[in-house]
N, C-alpha and C positions, 0 to 999 in steps of 0.2 A: 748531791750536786755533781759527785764524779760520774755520775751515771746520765746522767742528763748532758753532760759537756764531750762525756765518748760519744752517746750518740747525736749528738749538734743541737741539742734538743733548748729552746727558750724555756726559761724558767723566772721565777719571782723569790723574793723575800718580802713579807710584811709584817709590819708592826700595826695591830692591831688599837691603835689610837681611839678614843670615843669621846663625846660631849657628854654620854651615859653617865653620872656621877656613880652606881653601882658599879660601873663595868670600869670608871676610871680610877676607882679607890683599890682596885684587888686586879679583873680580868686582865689589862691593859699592861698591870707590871709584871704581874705573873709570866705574860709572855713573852717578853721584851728580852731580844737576843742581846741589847748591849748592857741588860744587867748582868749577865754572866750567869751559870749555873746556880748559884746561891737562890733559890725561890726567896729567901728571904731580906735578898738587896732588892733595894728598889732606889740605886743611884747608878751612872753611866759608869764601869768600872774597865779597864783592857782585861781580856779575857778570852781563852782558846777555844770556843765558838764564833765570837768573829773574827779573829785570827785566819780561822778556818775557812770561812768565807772570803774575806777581803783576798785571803790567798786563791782561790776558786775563780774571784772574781779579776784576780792580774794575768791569770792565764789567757784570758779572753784576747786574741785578735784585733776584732772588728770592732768598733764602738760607732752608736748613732749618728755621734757626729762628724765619721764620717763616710756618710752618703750623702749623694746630691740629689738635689730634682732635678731631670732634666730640661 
């Protein structure tokens, strides 16, 4: 994310969410940044991965809402 915000660059985070009942019992938590590093939680816990982000993300200037239509 430091890399992408030196150079101005837009970027994403996603949670990979599914209806998949395979992919919502295993894939979906597995990758779920606000379980925290533990592969093995699979509940919402505070954790120095999103930490990391929501920090990345206060840095931020500009926000959507605010720009106008002309």
């Amino acid at each position: 994310m430091n890399d992408f915000e030196r150079r101005g660059m837009n970027y994403a985070i996603w949670v990979w969410d599914s209806t998949w009942e395979p992919w919502r019992a295993w894939g979906s938590k597995a990758m779920n940044y606000l379980f925290g590093p533990d592969p093995n939680n699979y509940t919402e816990v505070p954790n120095a991965i999103m930490n990391e982000i929501q920090a990345a993300w206060a840095r931020n200037a500009l926000r959507p809402s605010q720009f106008r239509q002309p």
